[in-house]
C-alpha positions as CSV (number, residue, x, y, z in Angstrom):
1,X,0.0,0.0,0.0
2,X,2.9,2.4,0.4
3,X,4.6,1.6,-2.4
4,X,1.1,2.3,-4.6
5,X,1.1,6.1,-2.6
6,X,4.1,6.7,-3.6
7,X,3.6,6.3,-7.1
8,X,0.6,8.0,-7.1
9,X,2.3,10.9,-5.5
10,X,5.6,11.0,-7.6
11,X,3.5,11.1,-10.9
12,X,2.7,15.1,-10.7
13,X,5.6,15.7,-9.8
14,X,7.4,13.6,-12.5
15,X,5.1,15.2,-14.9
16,X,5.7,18.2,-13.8
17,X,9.3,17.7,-14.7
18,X,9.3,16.6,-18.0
19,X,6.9,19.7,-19.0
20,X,9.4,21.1,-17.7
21,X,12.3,19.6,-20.1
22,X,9.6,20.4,-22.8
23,X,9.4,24.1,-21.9
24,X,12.9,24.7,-22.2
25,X,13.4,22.7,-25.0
26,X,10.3,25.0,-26.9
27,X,12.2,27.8,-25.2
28,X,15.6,27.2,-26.5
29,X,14.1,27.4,-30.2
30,X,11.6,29.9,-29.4
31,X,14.5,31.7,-28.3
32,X,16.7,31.4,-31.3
33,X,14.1,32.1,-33.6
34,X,13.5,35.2,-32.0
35,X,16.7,36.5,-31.7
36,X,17.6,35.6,-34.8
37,X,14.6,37.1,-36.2
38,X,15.8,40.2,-34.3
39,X,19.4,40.3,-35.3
40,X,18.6,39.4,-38.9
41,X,16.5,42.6,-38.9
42,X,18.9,44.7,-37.4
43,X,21.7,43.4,-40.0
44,X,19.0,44.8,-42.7
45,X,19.1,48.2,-41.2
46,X,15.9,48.5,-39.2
47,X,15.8,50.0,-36.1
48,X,16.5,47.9,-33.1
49,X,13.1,48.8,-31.3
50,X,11.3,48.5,-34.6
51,X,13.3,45.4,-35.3
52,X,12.2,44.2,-31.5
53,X,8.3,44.6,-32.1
54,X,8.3,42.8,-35.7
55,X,10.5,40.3,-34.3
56,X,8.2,40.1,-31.4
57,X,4.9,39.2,-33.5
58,X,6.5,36.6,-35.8
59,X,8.1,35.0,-32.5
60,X,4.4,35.0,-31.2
61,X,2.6,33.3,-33.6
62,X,5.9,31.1,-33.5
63,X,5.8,30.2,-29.6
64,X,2.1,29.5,-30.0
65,X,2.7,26.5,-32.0
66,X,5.3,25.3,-29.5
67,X,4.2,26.0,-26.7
68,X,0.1,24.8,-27.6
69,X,1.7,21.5,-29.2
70,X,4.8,20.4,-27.8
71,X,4.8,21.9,-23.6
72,X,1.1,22.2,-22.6
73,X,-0.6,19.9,-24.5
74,X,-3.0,18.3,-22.0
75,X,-4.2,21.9,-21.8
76,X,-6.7,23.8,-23.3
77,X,-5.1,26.8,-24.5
78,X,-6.7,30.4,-24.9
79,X,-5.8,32.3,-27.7
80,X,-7.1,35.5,-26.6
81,X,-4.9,35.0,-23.1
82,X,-2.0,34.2,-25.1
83,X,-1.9,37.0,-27.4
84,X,-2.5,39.4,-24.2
85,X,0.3,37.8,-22.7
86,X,2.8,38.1,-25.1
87,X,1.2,42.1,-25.0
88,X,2.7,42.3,-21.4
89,X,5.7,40.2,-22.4
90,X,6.6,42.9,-25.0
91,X,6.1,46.1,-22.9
92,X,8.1,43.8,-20.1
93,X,11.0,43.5,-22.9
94,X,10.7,46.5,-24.7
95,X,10.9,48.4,-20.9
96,X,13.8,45.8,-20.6
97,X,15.6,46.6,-23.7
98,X,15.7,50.5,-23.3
99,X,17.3,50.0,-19.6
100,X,19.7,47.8,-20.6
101,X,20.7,49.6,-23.8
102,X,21.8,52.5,-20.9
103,X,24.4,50.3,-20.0
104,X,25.6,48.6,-23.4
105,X,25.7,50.2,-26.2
106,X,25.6,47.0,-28.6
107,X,22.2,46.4,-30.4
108,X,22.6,43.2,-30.9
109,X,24.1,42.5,-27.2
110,X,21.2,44.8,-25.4
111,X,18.6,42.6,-27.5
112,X,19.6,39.4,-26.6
113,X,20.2,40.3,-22.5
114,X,16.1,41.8,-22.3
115,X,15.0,38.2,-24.3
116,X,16.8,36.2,-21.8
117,X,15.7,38.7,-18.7
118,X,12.4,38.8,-19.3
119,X,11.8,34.9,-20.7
120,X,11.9,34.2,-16.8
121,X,8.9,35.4,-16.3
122,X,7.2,33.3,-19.5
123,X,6.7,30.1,-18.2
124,X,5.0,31.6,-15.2
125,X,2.4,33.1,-16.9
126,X,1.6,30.7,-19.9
127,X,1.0,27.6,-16.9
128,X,-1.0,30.0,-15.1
129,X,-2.7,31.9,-17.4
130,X,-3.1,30.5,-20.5
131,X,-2.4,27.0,-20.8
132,X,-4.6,25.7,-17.5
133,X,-3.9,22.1,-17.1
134,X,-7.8,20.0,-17.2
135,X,-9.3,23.1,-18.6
136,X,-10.7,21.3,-21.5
């Protein structure tokens, strides 16, 4: 009887783990898309904050595939949520991108220290707020 508590017990939290795994697995490509989305437009002369916001959307509609079919999918995922999300998640970077350019001067440096400072916060809010687990 122990033994069978146990299991049942370890499972969340095993589960928990590998979605985990799968997060930053989706983040490490979520993550090089963006930035290289960002640094490709900056090599093409746009401006880094206009480069940030196009870079931004096409990462979006990126990390939605991701995210929705690789990490959270035993979850119903809300489209509207998401997109308001990634809303706050690009004030949250563009606010993050304008301090640190203070304090580098690089564009394509400043860019990729706000994606990584403020992808912290992502997973947070898409298991909380978007992709509820058993809300089906």
């Amino acid at each position: 009887m122990l033994q069978k508590i146990s299991k049942i017990g370890a499972a969340p939290h095993w589960a928990r783990i590998r979605e985990l795994v799968r997060f930053y697995q989706a983040a490490a490509l979520n993550t090089a898309f963006g930035i290289g989305a960002y640094l490709l437009l900056v090599a093409l002369g746009m401006n880094m904050y206009l480069a940030q916001a196009t870079a931004h959307v096409m990462g979006m509609a990126f990390n939605y595939v991701t995210y929705s079919r690789h990490v959270f999918r035993g979850s119903s995922p809300a489209k509207l949520r998401f997109v308001l999300s990634y809303g706050g998640h690009y004030l949250l970077g563009l606010g993050a991108l304008a301090g640190i350019a203070q304090f580098i001067a690089n564009p394509y440096v400043a860019g990729i220290a706000a994606a990584v400072a403020v992808s912290v916060v992502n997973y947070f809010v898409l298991r909380h707020l978007v992709f509820q687990v058993g809300s089906r």
